[in-house]
C-alpha positions in Angstrom: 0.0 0.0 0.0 1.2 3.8 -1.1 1.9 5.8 1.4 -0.4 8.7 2.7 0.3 11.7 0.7 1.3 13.6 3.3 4.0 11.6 4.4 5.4 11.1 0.5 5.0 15.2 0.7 6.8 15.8 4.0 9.2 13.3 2.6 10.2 14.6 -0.4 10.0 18.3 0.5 12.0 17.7 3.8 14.9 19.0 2.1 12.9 22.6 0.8 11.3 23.0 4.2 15.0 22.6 5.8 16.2 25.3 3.2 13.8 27.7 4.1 14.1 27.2 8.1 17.6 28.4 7.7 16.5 31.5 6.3 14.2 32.6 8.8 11.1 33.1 7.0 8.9 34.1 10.3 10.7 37.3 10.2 9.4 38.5 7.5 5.9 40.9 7.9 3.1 41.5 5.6 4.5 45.2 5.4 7.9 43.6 3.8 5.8 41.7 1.4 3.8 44.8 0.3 7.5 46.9 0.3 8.7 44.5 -2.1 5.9 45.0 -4.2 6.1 48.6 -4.1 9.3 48.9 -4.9 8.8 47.4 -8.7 10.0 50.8 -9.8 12.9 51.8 -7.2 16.4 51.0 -8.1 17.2 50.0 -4.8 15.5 47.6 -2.5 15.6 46.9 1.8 12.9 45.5 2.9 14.7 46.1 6.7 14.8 42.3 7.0 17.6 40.7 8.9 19.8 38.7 6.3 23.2 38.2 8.8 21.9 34.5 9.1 22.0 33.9 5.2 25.2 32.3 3.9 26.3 30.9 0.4 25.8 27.6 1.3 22.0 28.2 2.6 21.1 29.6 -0.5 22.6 26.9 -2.8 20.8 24.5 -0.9 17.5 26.4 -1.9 18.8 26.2 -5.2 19.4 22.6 -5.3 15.8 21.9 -3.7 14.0 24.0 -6.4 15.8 22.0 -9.1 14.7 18.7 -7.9 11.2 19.7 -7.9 11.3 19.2 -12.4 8.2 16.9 -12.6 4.1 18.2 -12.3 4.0 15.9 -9.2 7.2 17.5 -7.0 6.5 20.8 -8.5 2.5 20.9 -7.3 3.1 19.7 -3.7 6.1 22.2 -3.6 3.4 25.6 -4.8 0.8 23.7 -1.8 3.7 24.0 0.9 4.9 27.2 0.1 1.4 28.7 0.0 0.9 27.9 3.1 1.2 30.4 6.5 4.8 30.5 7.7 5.4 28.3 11.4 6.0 30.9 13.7 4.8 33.8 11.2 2.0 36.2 13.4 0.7 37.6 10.6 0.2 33.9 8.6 2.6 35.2 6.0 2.7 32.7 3.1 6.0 31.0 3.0 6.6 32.2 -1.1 6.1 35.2 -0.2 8.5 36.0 2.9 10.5 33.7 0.9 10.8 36.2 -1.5 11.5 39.2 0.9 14.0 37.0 1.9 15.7 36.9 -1.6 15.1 40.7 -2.5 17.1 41.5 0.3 19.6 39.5 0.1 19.9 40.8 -3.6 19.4 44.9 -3.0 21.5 44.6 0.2 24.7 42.2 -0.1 27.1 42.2 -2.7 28.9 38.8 -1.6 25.2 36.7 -1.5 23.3 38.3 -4.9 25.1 35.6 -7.4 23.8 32.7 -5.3 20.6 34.8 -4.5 19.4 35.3 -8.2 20.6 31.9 -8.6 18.1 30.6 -6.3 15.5 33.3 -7.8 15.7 31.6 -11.1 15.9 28.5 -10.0 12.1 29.0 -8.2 11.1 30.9 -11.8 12.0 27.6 -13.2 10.2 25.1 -11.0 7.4 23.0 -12.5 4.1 25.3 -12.4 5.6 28.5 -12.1 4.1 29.7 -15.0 1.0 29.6 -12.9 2.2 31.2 -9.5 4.0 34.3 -11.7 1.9 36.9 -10.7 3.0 36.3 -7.1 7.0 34.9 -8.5 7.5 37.7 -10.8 9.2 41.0 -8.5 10.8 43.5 -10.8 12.2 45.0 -8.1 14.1 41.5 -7.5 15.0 41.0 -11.3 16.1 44.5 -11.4 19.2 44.4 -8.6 19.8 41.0 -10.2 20.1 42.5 -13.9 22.3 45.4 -12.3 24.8 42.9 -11.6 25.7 42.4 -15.4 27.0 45.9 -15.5 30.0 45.1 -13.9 30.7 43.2 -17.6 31.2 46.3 -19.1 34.0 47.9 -17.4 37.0 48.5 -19.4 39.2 46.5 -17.2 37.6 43.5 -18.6 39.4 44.4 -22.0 43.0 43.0 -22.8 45.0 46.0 -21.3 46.5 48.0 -24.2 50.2 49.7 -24.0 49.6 53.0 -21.1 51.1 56.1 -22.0 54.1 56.7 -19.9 52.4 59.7 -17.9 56.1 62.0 -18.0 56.7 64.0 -20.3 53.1 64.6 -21.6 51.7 68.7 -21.7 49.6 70.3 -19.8 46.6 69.8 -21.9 47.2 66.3 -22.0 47.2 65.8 -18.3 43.9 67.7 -18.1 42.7 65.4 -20.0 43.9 62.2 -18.3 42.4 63.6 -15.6 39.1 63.9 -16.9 39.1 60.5 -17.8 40.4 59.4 -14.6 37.2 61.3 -13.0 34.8 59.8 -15.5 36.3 56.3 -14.6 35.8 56.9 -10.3 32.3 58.0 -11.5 31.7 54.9 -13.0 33.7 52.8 -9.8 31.1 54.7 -7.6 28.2 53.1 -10.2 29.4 49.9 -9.5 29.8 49.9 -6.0 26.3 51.4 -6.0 25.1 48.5 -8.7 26.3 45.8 -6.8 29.3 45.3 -8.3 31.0 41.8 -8.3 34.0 39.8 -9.6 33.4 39.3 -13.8 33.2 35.6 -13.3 30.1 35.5 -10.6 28.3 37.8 -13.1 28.8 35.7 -15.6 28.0 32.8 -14.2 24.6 34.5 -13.2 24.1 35.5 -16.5 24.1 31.8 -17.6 21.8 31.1 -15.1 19.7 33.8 -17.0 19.8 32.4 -19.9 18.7 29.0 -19.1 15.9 30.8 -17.3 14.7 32.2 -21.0 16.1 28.6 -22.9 13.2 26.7 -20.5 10.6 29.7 -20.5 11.0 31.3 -23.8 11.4 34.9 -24.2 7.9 35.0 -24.3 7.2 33.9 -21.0 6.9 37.6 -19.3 6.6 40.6 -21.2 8.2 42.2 -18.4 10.9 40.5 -17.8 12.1 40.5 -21.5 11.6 44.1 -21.7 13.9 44.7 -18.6 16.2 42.3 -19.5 16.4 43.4 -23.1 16.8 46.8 -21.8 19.7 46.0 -19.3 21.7 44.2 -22.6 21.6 47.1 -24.7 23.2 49.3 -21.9 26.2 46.7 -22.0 26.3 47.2 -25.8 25.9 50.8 -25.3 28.5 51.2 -22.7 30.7 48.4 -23.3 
């Protein structure tokens, strides 16, 4: 005889609810959740939720749980359980949500945990039956601190370093203009820094992990999300 389905469910999402107990999801309030959704339109994003707790390895586990879940069977008893009240939560926040409050500060607030945080953002974005749970998945706000990652791509420094001019010897008017350019090039340092700005190889890596996002999807999946992603390309083209 089959075991009850509760007991298959607890069993195979014993890994997902361990995930999320790491993170702390009964911190997060029903004013969080409605921050994050107000801030679709904000370039930055803290939700004031503690994130001292989150580590690398937490959020890879996440990851790893929401790419087990690739059949309709895994993937519907995984939408049940996370639509469900938080343990703990006093306002009966639903765990997808404050799991996503979770991620959106992790993303708009730490530069050391966004790579592994839009990884596990994609990762839930590609779970079986997401396409039917996007209006609650979908948090520009999230996608955007994750797309202003990519801009660390385009800094010159990425380039094979030509031949420098050896600064003695040069005019007057030729220093003035290095130093122009040096100005312009601490402007875009500060950009960055204020970006989120991480080492070339995380961002690309992420930007993989984008890709495969639209490769299962289809670019078609979310008007908004193509348009912002589109948009976020073409300033790397611009500003390359």
């Amino acid at each position: 005889m089959a075991p009850p389905k509760a007991t298959q469910q607890g069993g195979s999402l014993a890994p997902l609810r361990s995930a999320c107990n790491s993170l702390r999801l009964e911190q997060v309030s029903a004013a969080a959740w409605n921050g994050l959704r107000e801030a679709a339109g904000s370039f930055t994003l803290d939700l004031n939720i503690d994130i001292e707790h989150v580590t690398i390895q937490k959020l890879e586990a996440l990851t790893k749980c929401f790419q087990l879940a690739c059949t309709p069977e895994l993937g519907t008893e995984l939408w049940e359980w996370l639509a469900q009240p938080v343990e703990g939560s006093q306002e009966h926040v639903p765990r997808v949500r404050a799991l996503l409050v979770v991620l959106g500060q992790v993303c708009g607030n730490s530069n050391d945990l966004i790579g592994a945080a839009g990884a596990a953002y994609f990762a839930l974005l590609m779970v079986e039956g997401a396409d039917q749970q996007w209006n609650v998945l979908f948090q520009p706000a999230i996608l955007r601190q994750i797309l202003r990652v990519f801009r660390v791509l385009r800094r010159g420094d990425l380039k094979p370093k030509k031949e420098r001019k050896n600064v003695e010897g040069t005019d007057d008017a030729t220093t003035e203009s290095m130093v122009v350019e040096g100005s312009k090039e601490g402007e875009k340092d500060e950009e960055d820094d204020a970006t989120g700005g991480m080492p070339a190889k995380e961002a690309l890596e992420l930007l993989r992990k984008l890709s495969q996002f639209f490769l299962q999807r289809g670019m078609g999946s979310s008007v908004e999300a193509t348009a912002m992603v589109v948009e976020e390309v073409a300033v790397l083209m611009v500003r390359p």
